[in-house]
C-alpha positions in Angstrom: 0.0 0.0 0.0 3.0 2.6 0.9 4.6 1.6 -2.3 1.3 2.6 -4.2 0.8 5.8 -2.6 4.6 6.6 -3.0 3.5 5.9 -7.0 0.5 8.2 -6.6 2.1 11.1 -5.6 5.4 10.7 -8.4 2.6 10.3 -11.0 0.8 13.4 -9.3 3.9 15.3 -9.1 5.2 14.5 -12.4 1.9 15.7 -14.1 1.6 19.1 -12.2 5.4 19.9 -13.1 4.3 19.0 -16.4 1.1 21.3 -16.2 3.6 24.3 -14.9 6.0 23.8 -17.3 3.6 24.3 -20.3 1.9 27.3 -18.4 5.2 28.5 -18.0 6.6 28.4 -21.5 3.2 30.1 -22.3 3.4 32.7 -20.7 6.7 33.8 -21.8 5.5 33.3 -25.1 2.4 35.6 -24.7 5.0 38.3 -23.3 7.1 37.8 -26.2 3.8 38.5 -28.8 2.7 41.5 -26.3 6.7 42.8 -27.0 6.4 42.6 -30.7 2.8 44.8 -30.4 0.0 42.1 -29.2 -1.6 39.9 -31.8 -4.3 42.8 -33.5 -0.8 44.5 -34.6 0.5 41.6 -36.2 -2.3 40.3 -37.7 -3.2 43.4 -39.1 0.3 43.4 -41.3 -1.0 41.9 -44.7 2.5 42.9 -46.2 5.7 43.9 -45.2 8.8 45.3 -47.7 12.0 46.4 -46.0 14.9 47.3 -48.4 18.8 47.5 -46.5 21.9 46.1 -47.2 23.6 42.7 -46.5 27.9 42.6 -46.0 30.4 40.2 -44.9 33.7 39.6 -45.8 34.6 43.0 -47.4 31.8 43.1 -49.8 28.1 45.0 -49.3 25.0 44.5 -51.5 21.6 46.3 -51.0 18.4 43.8 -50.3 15.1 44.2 -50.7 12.8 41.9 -48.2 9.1 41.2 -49.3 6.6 39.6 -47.7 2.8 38.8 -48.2 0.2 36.5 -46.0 0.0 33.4 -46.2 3.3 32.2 -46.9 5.1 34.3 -50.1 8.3 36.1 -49.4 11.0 37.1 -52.1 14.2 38.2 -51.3 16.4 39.7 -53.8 19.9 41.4 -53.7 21.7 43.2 -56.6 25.7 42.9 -56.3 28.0 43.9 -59.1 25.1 44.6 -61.8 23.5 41.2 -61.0 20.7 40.2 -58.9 20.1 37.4 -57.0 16.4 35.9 -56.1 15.0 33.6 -53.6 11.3 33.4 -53.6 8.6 31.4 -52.4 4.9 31.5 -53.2 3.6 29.0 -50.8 4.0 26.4 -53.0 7.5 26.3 -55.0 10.4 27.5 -53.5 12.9 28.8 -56.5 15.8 30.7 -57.0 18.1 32.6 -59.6 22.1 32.5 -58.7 23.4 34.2 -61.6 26.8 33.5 -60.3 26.6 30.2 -60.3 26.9 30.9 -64.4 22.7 30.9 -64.9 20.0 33.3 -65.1 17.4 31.3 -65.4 15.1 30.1 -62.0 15.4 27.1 -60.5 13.5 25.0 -58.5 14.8 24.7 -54.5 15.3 21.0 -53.1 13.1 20.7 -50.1 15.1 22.1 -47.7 15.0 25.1 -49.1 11.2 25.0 -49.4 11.4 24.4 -45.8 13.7 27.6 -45.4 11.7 29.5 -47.4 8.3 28.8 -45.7 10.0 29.9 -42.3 11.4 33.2 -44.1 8.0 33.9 -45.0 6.5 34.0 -41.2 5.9 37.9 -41.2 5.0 37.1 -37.2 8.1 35.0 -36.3 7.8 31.4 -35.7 7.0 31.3 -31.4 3.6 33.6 -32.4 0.7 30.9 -32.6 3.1 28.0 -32.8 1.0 25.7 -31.9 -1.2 26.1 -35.2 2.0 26.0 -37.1 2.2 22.7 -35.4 5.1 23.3 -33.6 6.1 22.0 -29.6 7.9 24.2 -27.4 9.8 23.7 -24.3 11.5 26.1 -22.2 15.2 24.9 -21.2 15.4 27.4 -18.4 17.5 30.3 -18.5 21.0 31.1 -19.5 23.5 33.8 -19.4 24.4 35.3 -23.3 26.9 38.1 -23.0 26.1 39.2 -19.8 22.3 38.9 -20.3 19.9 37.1 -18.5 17.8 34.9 -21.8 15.0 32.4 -21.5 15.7 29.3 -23.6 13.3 28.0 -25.8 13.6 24.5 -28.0 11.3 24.5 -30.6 10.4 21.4 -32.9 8.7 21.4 -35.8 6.9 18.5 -37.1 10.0 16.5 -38.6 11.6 16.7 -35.7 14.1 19.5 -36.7 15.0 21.6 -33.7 15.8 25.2 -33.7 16.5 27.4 -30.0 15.6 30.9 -29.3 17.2 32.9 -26.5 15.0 35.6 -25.3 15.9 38.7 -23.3 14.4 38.2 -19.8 13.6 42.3 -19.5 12.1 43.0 -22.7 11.2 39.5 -24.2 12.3 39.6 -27.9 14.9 37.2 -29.4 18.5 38.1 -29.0 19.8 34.5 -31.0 18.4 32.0 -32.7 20.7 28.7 -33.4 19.3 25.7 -35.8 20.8 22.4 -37.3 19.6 21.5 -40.8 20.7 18.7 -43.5 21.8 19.4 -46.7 22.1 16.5 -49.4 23.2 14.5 -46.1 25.3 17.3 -44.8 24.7 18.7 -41.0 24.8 22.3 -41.3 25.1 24.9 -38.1 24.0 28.4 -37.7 23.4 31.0 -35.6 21.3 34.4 -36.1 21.5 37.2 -34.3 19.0 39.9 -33.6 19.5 43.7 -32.0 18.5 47.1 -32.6 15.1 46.3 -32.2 12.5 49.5 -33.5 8.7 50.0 -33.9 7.4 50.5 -37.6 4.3 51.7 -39.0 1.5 50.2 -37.0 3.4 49.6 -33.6 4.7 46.3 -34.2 8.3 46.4 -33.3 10.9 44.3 -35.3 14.8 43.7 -35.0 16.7 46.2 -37.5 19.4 44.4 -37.6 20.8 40.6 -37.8 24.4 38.7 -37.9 24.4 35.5 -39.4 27.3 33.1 -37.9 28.2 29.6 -38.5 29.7 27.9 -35.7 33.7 27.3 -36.3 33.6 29.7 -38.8 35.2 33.5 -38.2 32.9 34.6 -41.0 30.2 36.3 -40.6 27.3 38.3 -43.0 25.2 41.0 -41.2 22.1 42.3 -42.6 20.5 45.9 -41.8 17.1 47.1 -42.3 17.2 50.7 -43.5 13.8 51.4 -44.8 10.3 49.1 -44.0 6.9 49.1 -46.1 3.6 48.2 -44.8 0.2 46.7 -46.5 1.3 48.0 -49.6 0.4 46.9 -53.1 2.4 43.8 -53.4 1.4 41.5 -56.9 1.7 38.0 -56.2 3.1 37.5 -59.1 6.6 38.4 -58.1 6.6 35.7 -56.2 6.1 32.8 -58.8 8.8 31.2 -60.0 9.3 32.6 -63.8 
């Protein structure tokens, strides 16, 4: 009998630190969507064009960024009179990489769809991730240079895993970190997000990001100069030519 009440209480405690856990990671969540501008401010962006510049390794291109609900986004940057395209338009995922000696589009392998579906989540992918079908788990909290962040595993529903380190003050991402496979190959990276400013409808976005891969001393930073909202985007920019 005292070895079946001992059982009762481990399955009882077990499923109350369960319970606290997922109210936990919850509510950080919903203080991370109140940080970005509440849900009515996100969902109200139908569209979203920024235009800056990406750099790295002694060289700078200006990008343009644009978005459109559901899932279209097309990214495009112009470097030494060509121009470079990834676009998605919720359906094909395609690219042009004139130096790569073509000019013509090509279809992305399904990683890149996959890449390209997350690039064109105008809320970020913690807002409503249980819709996208996503499970997140908080890790507890860590120190990232000298600042307190919570730490977030998120998986997606083929398992892939991606963290997020949230400020603990103001609740926005500071890093994000993700594996991936390419044709068999692991790949590593890290982004980085700061200078975080509202734009046109009070929804506040990071204005600037580093992109690292671990091992590596090189590094491309990207910088948001100029953003667009709910203006007249054709879908047909998006479709693969």
């Amino acid at each position: 009998m005292k070895k079946l009440n001992v059982l009762i209480v481990i399955l009882l405690f077990t499923a109350i630190s369960a319970k606290l856990q997922a109210q936990t990671i919850d509510e950080i969540v919903e203080k991370h969507v109140q940080a970005l501008g509440g849900m009515d401010k996100l969902s109200s962006i139908k569209s979203l064009k920024m235009t800056g510049k990406f750099s790295g390794n002694g060289w700078e291109a200006p990008v343009t960024f644009t978005m459109k609900r559901p899932d279209m986004v097309r990214m495009e940057i112009n470097f030494q009179g060509n121009a470079s395209v990834q676009a998605f338009d919720g359906t094909t995922a395609w690219e042009i990489n004139p130096w790569s000696g073509k000019k013509e589009a090509d279809k992305m392998p399904a990683e890149g769809v996959k890449d390209m579906r997350e690039m064109a989540d105008i809320d970020g992918p913690l807002v409503n991730y249980k819709q996208k079908g996503y499970t997140a788990e908080l890790m507890g909290k860590d120190d990232m240079e000298g600042s307190e962040v919570y730490k977030i595993r998120l998986t997606d529903k083929d398992g892939d895993i991606r963290y997020f380190y949230l400020d603990s003050q103001t609740y926005l991402i500071l890093k994000e970190t993700k594996k991936r496979k390419i044709k068999e190959k692991e790949t590593e990276s890290e982004t980085y997000y700061g200078n975080y400013q509202p734009i046109e409808g009070g929804v506040i976005m990071a204005m600037s990001m580093e992109f690292k891969q671990p091992g590596s001393d090189q590094s491309q930073k990207g910088t948001i100069e100029k953003t667009e909202v709910n203006t007249d985007v054709d879908d047909s920019i998006f479709k693969m030519p």
